[in-house]
C-alpha positions as CSV (number, residue, x, y, z in Angstrom):
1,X,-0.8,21.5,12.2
2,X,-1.1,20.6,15.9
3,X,0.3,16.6,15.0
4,X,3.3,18.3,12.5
5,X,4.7,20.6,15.6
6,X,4.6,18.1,18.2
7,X,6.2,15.0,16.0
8,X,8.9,17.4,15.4
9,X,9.4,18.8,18.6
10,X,9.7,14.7,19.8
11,X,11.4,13.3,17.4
12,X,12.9,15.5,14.5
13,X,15.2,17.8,15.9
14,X,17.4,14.9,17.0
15,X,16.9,12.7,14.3
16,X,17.8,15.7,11.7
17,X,21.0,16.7,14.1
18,X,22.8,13.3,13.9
19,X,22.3,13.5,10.0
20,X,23.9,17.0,10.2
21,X,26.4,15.6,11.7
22,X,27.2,13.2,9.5
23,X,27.0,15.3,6.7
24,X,29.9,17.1,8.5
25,X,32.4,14.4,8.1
26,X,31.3,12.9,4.6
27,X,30.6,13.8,0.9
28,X,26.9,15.6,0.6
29,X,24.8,12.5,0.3
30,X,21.6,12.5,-2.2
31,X,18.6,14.6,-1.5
32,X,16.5,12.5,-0.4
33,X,18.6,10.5,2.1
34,X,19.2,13.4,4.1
35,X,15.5,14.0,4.7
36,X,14.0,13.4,8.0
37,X,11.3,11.2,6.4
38,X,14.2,8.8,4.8
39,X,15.6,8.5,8.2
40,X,12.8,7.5,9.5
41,X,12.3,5.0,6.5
42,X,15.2,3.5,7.4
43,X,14.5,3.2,11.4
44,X,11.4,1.4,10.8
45,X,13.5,-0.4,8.2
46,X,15.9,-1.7,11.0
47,X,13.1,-2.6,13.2
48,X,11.3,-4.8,10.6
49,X,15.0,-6.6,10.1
50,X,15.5,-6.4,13.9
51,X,12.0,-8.1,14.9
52,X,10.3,-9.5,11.9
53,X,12.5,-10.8,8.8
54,X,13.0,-14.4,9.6
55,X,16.1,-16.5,7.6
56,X,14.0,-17.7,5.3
57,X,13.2,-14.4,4.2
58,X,9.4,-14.2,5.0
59,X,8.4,-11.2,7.6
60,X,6.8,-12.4,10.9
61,X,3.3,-11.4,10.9
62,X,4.0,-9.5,14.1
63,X,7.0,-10.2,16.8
64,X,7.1,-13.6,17.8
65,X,4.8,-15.6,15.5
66,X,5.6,-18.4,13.7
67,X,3.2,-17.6,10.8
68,X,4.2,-15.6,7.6
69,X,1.1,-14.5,5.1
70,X,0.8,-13.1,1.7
71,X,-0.2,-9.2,2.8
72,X,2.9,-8.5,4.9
73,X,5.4,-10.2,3.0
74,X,3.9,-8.3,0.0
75,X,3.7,-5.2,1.7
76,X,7.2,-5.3,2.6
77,X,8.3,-5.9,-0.7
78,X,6.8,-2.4,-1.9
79,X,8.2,-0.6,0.8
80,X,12.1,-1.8,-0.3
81,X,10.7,-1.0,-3.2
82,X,10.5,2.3,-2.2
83,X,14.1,2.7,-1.2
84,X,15.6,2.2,-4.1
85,X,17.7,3.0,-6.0
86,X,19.4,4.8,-3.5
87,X,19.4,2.3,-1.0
88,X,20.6,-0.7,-3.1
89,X,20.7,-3.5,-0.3
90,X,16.6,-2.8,-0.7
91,X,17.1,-4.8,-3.9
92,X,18.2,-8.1,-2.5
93,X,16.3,-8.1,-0.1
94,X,12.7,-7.6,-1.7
95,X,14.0,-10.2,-4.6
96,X,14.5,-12.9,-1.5
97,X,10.9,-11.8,-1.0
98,X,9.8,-12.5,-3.6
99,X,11.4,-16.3,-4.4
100,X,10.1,-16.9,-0.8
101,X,6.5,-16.3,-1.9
102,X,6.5,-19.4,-4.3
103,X,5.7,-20.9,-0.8
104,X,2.2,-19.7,-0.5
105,X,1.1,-21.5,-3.8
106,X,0.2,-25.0,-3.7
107,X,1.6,-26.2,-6.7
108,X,5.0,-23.8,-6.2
109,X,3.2,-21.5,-9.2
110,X,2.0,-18.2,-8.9
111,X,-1.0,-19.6,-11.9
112,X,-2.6,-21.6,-8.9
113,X,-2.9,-18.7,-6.8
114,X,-1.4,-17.9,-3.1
115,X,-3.3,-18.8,0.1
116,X,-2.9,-16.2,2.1
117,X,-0.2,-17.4,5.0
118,X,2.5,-19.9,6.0
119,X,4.6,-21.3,8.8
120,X,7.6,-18.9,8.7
121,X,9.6,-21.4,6.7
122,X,6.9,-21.6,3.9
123,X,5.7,-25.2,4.9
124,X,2.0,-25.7,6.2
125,X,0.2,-23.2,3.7
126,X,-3.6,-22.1,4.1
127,X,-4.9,-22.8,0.8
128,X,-8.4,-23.4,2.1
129,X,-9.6,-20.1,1.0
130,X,-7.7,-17.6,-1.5
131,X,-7.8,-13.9,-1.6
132,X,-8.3,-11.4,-4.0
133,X,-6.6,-8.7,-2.5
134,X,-4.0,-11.0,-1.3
135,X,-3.2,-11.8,-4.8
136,X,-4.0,-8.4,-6.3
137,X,-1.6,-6.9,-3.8
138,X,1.6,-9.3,-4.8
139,X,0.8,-8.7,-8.4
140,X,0.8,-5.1,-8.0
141,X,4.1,-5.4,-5.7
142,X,5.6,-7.5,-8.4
143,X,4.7,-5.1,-10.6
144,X,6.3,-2.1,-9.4
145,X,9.8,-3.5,-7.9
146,X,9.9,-4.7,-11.5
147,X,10.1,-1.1,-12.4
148,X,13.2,-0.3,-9.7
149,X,15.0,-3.4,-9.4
150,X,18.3,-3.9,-11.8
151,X,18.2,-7.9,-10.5
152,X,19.1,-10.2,-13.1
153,X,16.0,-12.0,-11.5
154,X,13.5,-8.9,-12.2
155,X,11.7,-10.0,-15.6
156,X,10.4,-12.8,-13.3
157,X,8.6,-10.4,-11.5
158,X,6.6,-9.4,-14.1
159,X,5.9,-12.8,-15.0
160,X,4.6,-13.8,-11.8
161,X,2.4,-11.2,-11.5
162,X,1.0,-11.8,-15.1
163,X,0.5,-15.5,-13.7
164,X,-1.6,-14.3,-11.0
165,X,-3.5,-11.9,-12.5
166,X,-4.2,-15.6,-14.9
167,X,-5.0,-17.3,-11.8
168,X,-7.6,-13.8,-11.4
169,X,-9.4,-14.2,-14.4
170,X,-10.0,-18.0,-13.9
171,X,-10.9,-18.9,-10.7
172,X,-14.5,-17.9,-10.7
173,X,-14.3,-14.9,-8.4
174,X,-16.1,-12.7,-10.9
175,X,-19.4,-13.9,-11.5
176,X,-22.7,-11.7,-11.9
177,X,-23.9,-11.3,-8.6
178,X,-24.1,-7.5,-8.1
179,X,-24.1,-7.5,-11.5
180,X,-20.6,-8.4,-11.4
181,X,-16.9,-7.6,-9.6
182,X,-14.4,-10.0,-7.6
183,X,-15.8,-11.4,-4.8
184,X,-13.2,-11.1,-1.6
185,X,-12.1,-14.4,-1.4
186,X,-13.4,-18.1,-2.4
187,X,-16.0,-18.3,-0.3
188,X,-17.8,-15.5,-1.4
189,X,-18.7,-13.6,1.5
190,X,-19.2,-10.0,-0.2
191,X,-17.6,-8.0,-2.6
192,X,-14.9,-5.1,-1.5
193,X,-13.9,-2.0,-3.2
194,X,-10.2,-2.8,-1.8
195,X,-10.0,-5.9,-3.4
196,X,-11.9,-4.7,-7.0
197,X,-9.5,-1.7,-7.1
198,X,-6.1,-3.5,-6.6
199,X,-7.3,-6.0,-9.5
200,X,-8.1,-2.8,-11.4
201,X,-4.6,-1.5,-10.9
202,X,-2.9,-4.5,-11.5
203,X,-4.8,-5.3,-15.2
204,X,-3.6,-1.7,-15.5
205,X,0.5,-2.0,-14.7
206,X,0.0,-5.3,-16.8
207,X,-1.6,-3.4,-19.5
208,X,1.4,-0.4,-19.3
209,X,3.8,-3.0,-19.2
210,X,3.1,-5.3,-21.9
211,X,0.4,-3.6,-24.0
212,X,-2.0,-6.4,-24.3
213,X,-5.5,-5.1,-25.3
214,X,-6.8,-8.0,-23.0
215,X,-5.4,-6.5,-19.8
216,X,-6.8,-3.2,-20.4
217,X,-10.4,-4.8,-21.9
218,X,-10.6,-6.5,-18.0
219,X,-9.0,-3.1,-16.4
220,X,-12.3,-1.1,-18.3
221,X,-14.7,-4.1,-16.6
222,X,-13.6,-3.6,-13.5
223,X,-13.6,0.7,-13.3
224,X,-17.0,0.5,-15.1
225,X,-18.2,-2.5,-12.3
226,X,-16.5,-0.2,-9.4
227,X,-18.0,3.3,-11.0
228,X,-21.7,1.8,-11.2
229,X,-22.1,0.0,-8.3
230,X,-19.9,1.1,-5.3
231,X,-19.2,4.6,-6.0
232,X,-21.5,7.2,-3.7
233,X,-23.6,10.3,-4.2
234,X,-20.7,11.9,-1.9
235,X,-17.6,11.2,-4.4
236,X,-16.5,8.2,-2.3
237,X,-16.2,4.5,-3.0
238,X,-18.4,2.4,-0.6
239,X,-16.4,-0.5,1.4
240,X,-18.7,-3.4,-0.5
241,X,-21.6,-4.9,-1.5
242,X,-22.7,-8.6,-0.3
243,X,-26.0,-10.6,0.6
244,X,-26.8,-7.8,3.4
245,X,-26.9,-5.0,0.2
246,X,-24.5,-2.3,0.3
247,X,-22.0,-1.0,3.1
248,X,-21.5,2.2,2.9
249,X,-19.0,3.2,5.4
250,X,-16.5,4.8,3.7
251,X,-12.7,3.8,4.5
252,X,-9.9,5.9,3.4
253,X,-7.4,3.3,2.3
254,X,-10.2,2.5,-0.3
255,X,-9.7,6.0,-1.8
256,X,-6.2,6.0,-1.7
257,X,-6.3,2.6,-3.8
258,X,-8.9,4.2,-6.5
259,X,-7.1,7.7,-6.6
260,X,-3.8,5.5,-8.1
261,X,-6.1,4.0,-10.0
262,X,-7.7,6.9,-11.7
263,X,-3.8,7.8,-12.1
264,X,-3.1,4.1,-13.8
265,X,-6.1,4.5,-15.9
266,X,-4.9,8.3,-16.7
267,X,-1.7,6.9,-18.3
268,X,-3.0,3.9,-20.0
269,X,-5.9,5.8,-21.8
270,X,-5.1,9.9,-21.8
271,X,-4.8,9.7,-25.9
272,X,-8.6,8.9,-25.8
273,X,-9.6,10.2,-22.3
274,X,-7.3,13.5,-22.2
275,X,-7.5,14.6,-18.6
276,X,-11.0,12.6,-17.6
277,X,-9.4,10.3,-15.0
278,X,-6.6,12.8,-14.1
279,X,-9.4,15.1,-12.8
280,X,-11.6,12.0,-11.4
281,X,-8.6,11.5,-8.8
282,X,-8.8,14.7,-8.3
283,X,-11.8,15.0,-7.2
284,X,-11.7,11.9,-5.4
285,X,-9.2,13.2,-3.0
286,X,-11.2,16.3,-2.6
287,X,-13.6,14.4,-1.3
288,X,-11.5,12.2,0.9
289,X,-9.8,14.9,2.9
290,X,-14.0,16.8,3.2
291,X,-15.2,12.9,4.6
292,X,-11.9,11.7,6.9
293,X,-9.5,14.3,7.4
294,X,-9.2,15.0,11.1
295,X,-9.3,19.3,11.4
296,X,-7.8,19.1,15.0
297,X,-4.4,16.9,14.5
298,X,-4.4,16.7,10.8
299,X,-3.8,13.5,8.7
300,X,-7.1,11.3,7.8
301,X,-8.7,9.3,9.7
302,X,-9.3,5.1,8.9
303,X,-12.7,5.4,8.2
304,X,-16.0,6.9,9.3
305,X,-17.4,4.4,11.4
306,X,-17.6,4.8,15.1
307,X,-14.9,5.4,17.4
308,X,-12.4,7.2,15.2
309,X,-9.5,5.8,14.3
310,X,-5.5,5.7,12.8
311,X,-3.6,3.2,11.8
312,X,-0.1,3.2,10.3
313,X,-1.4,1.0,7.1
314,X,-5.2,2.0,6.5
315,X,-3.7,5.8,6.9
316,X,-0.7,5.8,5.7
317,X,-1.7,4.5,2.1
318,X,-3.1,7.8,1.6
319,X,0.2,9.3,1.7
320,X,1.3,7.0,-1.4
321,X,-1.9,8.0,-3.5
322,X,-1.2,11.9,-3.0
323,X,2.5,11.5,-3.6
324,X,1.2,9.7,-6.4
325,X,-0.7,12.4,-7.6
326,X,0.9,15.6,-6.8
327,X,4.0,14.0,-9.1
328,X,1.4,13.9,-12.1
329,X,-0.3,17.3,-11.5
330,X,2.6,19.4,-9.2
331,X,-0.2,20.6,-6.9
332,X,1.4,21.5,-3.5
333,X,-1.2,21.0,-1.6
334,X,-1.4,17.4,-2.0
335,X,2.4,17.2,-0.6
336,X,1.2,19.0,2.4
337,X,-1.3,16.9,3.4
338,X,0.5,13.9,2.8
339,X,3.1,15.2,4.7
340,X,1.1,16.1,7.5
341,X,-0.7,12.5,7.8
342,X,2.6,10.7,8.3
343,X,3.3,13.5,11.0
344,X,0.5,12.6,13.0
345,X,1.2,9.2,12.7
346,X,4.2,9.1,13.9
347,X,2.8,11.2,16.5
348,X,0.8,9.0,17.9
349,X,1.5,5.3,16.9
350,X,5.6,5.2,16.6
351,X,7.3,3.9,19.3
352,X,10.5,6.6,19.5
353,X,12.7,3.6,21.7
354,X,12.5,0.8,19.3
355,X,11.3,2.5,15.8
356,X,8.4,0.7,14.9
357,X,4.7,1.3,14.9
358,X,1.6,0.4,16.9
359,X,-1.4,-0.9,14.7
360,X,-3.8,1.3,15.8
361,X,-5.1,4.3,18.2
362,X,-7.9,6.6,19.0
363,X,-8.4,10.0,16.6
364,X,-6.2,11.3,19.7
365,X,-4.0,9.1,20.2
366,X,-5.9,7.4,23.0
367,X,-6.6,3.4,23.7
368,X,-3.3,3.0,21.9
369,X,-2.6,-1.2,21.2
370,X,0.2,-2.6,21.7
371,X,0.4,-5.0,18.1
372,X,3.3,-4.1,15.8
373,X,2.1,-5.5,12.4
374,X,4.8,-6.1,9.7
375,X,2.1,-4.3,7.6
376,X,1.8,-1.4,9.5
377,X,6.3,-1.1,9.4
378,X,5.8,-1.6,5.5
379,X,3.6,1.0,4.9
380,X,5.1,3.8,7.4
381,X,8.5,3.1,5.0
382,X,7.0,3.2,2.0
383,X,5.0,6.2,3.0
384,X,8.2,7.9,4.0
385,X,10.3,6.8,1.5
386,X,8.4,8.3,-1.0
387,X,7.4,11.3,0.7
388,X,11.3,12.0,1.4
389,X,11.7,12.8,-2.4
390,X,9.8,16.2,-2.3
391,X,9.8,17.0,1.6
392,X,12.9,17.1,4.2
């Protein structure tokens, strides 16, 4: 690939030469720390500690602002996630996360819901309007640093996110409009396949977790909801349905969100389903890279509408779902192209002087901005984090 050569020609031959030099002087470090992709990790790391993580231990929404809000801090606590074990200071810091977010409840509780931001210091909270995908997404964060973190603190984790997905299935959000699904936030404005699949995902690790039949019984309603009603003649989810009937623009973080949801379901039902949902995501990423994959640079594109696009988060969640799924079916190929979408991203939206990541460019590279989300930092470290398992 075009975006592979030229990201290594900038950027990886002296990034991979002071880690052989290091490796020089000490004991052989593990695998995965001496890949290019963990280095990078831990650059954008640095710049997210550098720029954005205040003292309170919320994450700036972008350099400079006073405000804090439920998707970045969130975010950010899925990419330490992602570094551990083998970076243990990750562990800490995603746990002082985690306390901070108590903030964007009213009542201190995750079981009234989080409004989606804050002042910095977790005083003056929006709670006008809550978020599904706000929610969903700190439930699901929860959720997996659970799974990584040896803090004494980490069965609260799962607690919270059990409280939230409480605070899910009683604050109205479902109704039968559309014949059912979450509607985006509380006032109702449509309802998004973003925000329906990170609910599925997080009944799921719920489900997994704790094995109660009434996570998995709301897990089915939601797939079934999601299947029948957003899912397109051309194997991709639709963005949402609302008042205006349905939009079917076709965005590729969607996919990425339903493909580890296809895996979620795969493990929670396979000794009824066998391989159904196994070969569902499958598919679904078939048909991802035939919609949004870009055949000039490589890596996929944010969605199909019009001009073409990259962004560190809406792109680089694709690389999660196929690492995702090439560790359940071993299929190289998906490794490749994850690989080569964090390439081409770093191509064209990382900032080699300061490490960090621009929110969004042209399919080229063009009309670059100059915003650097805490989001888009997150994701580009998770992304890499987990890709530097399988690929140096």
């Amino acid at each position: 690939m075009i975006g592979r050569r030229l990201f290594l020609a900038a950027c990886g031959g002296a990034a991979l030469g002071v880690a052989a030099k290091a490796q020089d002087r000490a004991p052989a470090a593990p695998a995965r720390t001496r890949s290019i992709y963990w280095q990078l990790a831990q650059t954008t790391r640095q710049f997210t500690a550098d720029r954005l993580l205040t003292r309170w231990a919320s994450y700036r929404r972008s350099p400079g602002e006073s405000v804090t809000a439920v998707w970045h801090d969130a975010s950010q606590i899925l990419a330490d996630a992602a570094l551990l074990p083998d970076d243990p200071r990750a562990d800490d810091s995603l746990i002082a996360t985690f306390r901070f977010m108590k903030s964007f409840s009213a009542s201190g509780n995750p079981i009234s819901g989080y409004g989606p931001a804050a002042s910095i210091d977790g005083t003056r909270v929006d709670t006008a309007v809550q978020y599904v995908d706000d929610n969903t997404l700190a439930g699901n964060a929860y959720m997996e640093a659970s799974q990584l973190s040896e803090s004494p603190d980490s069965a609260e984790l799962v607690k919270a996110a059990d409280l939230l997905a409480f605070w899910l299935m009683h604050a109205t959000l479902w109704d039968r409009a559309f014949g059912g699904g979450f509607w985006w936030n509380s006032s109702r404005p449509y309802k998004p396949a973003q925000s329906n699949g990170l609910a599925l995902q997080l009944f799921l690790r719920l489900y997994l977790d704790t094995g109660r039949a009434e996570h998995l019984d709301q897990a089915r309603k939601i797939y079934d909801w999601l299947r029948a009603t957003l899912l397109d003649r051309d194997g991709l989810y639709a963005v949402k349905i609302g008042p205006a009937g349905t939009d079917r623009a076709k965005f590729a973080y969607d996919q990425a969100i339903m493909i580890e949801a296809e895996l979620l379901m795969h493990r929670a039902t396979q000794h009824t389903t066998h391989a159904t949902h196994l070969e569902r995501a499958q598919r679904l990423a078939g048909a991802l890279k035939s919609k949004l994959w870009d055949p000039i640079f490589g890596g996929f594109l944010m969605n199909t509408n019009q001009p073409l696009s990259r962004s560190p988060v809406f792109c680089g969640w694709v690389t999660q779902a196929l690492v995702r799924l090439y560790e359940a079916d071993r299929n190289q190929d998906w490794l490749d192209d994850a690989q080569a979408n964090v390439d081409v991203l770093n191509l064209f939206l990382r900032d080699p002087a300061g490490g960090g990541y621009f929110s969004q460019c042209r399919v080229d590279g063009g009309n670059r901005t100059a915003l650097q989300q805490c989001v888009d930092q997150s994701w580009m470290q998770r992304a890499q984090a987990l890709l530097a398992r399988y690929r140096g």
